[in-house]
Backbone as a printed PyTorch tensor [residue, N CA C, xyz], in Angstrom:
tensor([[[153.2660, -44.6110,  -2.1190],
         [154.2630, -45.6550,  -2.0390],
         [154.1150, -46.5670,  -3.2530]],

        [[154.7280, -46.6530,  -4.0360],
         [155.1620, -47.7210,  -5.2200],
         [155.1600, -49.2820,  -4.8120]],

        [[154.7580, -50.2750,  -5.5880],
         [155.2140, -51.6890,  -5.5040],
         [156.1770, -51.7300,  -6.7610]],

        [[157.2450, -52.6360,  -6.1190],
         [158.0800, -52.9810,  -6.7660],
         [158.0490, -54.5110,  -6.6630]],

        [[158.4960, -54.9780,  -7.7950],
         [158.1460, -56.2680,  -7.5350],
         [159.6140, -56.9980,  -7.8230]],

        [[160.2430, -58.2470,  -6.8560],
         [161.3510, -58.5390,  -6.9650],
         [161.6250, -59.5420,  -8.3290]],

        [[162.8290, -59.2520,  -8.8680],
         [163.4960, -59.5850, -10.6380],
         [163.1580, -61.4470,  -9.7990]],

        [[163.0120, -61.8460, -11.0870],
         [163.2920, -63.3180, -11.1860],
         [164.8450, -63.6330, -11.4590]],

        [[165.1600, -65.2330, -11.2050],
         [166.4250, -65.2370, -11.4020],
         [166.3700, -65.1950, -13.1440]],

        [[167.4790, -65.6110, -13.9950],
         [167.3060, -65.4840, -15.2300],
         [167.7380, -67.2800, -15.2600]],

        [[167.0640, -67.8180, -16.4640],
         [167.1010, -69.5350, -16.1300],
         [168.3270, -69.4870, -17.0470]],

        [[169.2880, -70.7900, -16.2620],
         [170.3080, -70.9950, -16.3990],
         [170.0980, -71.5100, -17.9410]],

        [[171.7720, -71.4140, -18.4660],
         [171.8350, -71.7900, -19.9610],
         [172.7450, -73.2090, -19.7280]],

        [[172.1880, -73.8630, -21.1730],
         [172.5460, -75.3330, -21.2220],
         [174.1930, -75.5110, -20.9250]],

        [[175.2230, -76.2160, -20.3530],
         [176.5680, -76.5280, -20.4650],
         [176.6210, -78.0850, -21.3430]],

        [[175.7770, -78.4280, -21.3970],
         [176.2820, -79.4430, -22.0690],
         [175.9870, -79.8790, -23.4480]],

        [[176.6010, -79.5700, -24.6240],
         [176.3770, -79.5620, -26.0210],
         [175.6680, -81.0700, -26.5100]],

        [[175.7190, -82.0500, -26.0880],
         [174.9660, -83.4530, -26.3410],
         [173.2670, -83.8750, -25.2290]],

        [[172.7590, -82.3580, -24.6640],
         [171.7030, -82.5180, -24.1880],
         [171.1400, -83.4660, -24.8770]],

        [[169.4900, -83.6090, -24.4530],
         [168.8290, -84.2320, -25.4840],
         [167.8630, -83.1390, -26.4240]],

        [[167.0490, -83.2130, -27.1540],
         [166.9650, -81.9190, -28.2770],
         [166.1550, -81.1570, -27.1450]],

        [[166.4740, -80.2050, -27.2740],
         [166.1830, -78.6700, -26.6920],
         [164.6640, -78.6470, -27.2910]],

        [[163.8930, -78.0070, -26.2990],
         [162.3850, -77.9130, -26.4290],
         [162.5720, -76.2840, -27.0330]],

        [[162.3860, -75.7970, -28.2570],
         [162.2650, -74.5230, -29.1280],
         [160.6950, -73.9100, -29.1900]],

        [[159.8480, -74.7650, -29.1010],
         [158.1900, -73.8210, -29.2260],
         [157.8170, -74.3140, -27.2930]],

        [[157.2360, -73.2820, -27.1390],
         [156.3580, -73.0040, -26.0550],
         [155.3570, -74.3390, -25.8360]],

        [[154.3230, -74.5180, -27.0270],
         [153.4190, -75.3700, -26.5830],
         [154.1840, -76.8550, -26.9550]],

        [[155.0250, -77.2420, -27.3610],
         [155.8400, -78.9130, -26.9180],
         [156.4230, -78.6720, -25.6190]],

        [[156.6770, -78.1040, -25.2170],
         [157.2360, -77.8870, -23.7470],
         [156.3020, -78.3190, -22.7550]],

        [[155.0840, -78.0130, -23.1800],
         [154.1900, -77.9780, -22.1150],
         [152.6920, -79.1150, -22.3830]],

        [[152.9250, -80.4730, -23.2210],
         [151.7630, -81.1440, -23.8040],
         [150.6140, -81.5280, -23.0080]],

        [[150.5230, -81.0260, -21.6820],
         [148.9670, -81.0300, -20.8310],
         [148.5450, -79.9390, -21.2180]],

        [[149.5660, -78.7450, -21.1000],
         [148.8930, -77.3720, -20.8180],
         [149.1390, -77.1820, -19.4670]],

        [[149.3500, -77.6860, -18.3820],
         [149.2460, -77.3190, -17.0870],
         [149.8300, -76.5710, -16.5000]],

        [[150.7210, -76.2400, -17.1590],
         [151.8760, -75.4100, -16.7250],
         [151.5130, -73.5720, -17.0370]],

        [[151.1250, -73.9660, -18.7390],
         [150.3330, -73.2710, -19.5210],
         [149.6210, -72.1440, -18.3590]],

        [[148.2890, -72.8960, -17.7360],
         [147.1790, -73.0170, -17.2000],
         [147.5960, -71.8430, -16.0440]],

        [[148.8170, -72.5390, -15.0600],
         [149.0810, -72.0030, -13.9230],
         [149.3230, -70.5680, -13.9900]],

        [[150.3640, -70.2110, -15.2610],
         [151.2510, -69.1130, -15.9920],
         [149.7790, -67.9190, -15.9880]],

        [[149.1630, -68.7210, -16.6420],
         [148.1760, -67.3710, -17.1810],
         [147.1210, -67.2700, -16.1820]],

        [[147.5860, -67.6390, -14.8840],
         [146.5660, -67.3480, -14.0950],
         [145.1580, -68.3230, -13.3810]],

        [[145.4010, -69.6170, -14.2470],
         [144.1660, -70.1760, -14.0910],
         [144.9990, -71.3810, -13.0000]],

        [[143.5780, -72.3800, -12.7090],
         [144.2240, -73.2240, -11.7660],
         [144.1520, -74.8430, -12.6420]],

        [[145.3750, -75.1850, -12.0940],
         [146.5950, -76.6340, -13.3310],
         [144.8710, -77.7330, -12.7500]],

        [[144.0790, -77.7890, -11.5920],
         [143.4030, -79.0540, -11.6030],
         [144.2720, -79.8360, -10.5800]],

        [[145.3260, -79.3450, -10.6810],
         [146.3490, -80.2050,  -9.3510],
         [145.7480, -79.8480,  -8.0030]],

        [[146.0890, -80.6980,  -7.2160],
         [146.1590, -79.4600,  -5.5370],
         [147.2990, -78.9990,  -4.9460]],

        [[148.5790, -79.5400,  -5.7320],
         [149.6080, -78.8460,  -5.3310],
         [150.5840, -78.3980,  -6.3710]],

        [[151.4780, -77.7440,  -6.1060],
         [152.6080, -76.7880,  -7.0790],
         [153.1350, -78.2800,  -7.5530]],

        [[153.8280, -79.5550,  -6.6690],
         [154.4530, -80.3310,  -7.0720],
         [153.8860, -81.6780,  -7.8650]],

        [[152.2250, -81.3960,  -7.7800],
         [151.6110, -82.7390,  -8.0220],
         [151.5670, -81.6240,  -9.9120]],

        [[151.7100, -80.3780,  -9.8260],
         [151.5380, -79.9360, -11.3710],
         [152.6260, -80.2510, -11.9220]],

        [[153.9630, -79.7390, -11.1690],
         [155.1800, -79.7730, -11.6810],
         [155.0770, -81.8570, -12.1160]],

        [[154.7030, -82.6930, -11.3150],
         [154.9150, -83.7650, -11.7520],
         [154.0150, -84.2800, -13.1620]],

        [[152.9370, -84.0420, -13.1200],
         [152.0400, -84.3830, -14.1840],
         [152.9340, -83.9010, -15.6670]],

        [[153.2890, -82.4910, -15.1900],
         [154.2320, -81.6550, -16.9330],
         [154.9750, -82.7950, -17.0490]],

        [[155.9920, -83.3530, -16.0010],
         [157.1320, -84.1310, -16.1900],
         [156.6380, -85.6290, -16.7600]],

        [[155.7740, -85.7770, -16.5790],
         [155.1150, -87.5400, -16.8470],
         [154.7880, -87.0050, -18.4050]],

        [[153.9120, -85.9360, -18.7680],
         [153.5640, -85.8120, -19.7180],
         [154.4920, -85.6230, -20.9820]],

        [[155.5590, -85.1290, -20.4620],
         [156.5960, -84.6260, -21.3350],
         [157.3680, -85.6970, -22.7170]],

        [[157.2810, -85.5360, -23.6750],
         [157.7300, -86.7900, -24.3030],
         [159.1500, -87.0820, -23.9710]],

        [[159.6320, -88.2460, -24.2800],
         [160.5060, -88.7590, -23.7690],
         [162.1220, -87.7560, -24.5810]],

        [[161.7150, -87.3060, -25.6510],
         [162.6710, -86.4270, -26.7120],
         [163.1320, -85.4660, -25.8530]],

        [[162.3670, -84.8410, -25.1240],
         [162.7410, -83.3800, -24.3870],
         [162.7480, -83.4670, -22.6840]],

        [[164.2160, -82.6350, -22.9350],
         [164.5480, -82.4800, -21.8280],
         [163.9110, -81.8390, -20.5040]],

        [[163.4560, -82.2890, -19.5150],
         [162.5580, -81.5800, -18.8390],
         [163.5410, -80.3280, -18.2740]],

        [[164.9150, -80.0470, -18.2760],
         [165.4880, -78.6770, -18.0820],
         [165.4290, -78.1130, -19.6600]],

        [[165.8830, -78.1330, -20.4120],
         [165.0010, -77.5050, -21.3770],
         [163.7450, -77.2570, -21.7570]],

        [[163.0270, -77.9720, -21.4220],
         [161.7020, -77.9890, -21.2950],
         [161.1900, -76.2220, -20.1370]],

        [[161.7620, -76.6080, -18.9710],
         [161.4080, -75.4920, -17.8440],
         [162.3290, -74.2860, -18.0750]],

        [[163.6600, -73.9490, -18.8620],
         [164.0900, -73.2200, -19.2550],
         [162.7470, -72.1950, -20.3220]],

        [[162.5010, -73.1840, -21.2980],
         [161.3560, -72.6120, -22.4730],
         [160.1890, -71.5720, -21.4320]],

        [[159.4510, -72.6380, -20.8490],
         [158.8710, -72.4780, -19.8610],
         [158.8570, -70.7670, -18.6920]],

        [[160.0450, -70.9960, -18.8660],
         [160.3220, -69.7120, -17.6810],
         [160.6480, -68.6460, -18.7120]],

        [[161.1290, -68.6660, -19.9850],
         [161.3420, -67.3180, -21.1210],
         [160.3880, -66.6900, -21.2300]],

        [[159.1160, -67.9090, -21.7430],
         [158.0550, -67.6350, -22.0850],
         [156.9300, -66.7610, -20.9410]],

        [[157.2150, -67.3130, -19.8680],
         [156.4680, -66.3560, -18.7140],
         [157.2180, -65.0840, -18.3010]],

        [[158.7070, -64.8690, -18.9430],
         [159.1430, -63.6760, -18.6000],
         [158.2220, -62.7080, -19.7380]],

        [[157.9850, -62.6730, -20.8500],
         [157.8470, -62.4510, -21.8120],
         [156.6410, -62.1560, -21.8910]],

        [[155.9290, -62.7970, -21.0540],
         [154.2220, -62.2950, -20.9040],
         [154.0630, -61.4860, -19.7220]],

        [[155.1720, -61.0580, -18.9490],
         [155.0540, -60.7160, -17.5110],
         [153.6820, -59.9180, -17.3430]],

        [[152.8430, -60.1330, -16.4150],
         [151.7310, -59.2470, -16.1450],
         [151.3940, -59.1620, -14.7220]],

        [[150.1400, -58.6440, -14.6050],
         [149.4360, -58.8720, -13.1220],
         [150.6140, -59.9380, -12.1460]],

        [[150.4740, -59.8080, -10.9660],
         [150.8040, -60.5680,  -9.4010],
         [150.5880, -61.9620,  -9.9910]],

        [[151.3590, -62.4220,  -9.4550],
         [150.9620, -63.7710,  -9.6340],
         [150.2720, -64.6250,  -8.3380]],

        [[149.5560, -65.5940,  -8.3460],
         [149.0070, -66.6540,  -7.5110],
         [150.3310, -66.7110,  -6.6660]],

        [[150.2270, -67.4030,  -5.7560],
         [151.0910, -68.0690,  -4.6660],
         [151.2010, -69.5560,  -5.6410]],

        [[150.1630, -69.8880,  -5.8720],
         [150.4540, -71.0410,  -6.8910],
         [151.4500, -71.2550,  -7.7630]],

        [[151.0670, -70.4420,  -8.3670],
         [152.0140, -69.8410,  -9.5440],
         [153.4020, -69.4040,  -9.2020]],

        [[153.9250, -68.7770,  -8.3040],
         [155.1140, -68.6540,  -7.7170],
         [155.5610, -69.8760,  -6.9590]],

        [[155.0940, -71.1250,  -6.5960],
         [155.5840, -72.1680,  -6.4630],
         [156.0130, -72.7560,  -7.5410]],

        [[155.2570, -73.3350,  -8.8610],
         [155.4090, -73.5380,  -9.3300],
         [156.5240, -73.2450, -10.4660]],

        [[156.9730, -71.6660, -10.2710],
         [157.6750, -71.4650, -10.9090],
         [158.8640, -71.6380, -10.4680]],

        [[159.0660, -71.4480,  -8.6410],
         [160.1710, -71.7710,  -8.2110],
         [160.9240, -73.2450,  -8.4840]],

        [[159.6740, -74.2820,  -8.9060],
         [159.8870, -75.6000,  -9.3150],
         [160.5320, -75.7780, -10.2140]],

        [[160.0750, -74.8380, -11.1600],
         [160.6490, -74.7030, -12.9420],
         [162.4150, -74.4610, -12.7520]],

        [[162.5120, -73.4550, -11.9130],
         [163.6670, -72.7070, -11.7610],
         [164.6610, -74.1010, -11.6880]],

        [[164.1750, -74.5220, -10.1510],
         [165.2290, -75.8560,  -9.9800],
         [165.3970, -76.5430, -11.1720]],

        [[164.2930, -77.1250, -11.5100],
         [164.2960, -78.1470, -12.6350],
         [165.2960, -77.8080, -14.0230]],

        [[165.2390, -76.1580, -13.8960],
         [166.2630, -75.7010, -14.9130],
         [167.7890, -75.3230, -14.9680]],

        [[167.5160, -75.7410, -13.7440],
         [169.1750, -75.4250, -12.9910],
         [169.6380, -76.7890, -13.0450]],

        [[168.7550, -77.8310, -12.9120],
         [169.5000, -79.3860, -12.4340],
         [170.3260, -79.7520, -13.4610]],

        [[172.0010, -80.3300, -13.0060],
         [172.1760, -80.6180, -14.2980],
         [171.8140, -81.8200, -14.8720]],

        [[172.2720, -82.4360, -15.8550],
         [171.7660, -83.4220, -16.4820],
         [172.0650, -84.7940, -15.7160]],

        [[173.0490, -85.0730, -15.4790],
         [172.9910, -86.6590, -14.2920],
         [171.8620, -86.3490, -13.1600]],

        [[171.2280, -85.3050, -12.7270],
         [170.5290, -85.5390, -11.6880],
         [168.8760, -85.5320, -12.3700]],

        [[169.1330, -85.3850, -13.7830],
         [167.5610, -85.7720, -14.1100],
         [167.7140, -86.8350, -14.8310]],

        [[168.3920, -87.5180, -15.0220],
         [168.9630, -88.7940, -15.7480],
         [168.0750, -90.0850, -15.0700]],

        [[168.1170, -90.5660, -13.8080],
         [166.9020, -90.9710, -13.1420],
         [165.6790, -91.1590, -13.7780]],

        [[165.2660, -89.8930, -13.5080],
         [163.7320, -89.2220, -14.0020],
         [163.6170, -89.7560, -15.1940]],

        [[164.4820, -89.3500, -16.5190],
         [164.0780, -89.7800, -17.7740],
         [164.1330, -91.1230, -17.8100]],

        [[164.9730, -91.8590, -17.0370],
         [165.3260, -93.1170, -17.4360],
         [163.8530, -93.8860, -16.9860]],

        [[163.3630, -93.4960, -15.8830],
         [162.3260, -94.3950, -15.5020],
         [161.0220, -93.9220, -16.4790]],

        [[160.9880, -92.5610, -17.0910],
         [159.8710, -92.2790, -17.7370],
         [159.7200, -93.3930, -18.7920]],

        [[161.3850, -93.6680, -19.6920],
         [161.8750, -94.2450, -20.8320],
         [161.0450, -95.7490, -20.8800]],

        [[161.0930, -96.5770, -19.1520],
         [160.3570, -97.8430, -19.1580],
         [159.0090, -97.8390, -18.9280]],

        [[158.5380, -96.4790, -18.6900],
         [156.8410, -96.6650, -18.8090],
         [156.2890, -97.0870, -19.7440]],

        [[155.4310, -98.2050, -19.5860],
         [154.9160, -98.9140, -20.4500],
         [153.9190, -97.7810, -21.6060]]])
């Protein structure tokens, strides 16, 4: 009997031409690493999928879009596809997914409050 393992979705593409600049390298996407960390198997230091997904998002500079950001994010782990992943790791990615689907007024919030962190 074969394992087959089920396709990921494919991460949605930008609609809106005045994003903020599109995250293009792998490691600005990701300036903890944690995300990094989860991808290749190891464990982010978080205890949960959402306390990782939040740390990437705090960490993220204020320039890049955290859906561009998790778009990069999810290419880049198609691209290395290997071994099963953690249960971890499949949370986390399901996180990415949303985050890359959201459109831009619903992360507008998010950046705005990152924008007044001291």
């Amino acid at each position: 009997m074969s394992k087959t393992s089920t396709p990921r979705p494919a991460p949605p593409h930008p609609t809106d031409a005045e994003q903020p600049t599109p995250c293009a390298l792998f490691p600005s996407c990701d300036p903890g690493g944690e995300i990094g960390r989860v991808l290749a198997g190891r464990h982010s230091g978080w205890p949960t999928a959402k306390d990782t997904i939040l740390a990437w998002m705090v960490a993220l500079p204020q320039r890049i879009d955290p859906a561009h950001a998790a778009r990069a994010l999810l290419a880049v782990d198609q691209s290395r596809r290997r071994a099963p992943e953690s249960r971890f790791a499949i949370e986390v990615i399901a996180l990415l997914v949303e985050i890359a689907a959201l459109p831009r007024e619903r992360l507008a919030a998010v950046l705005s409050r990152r924008r007044r962190r001291p």
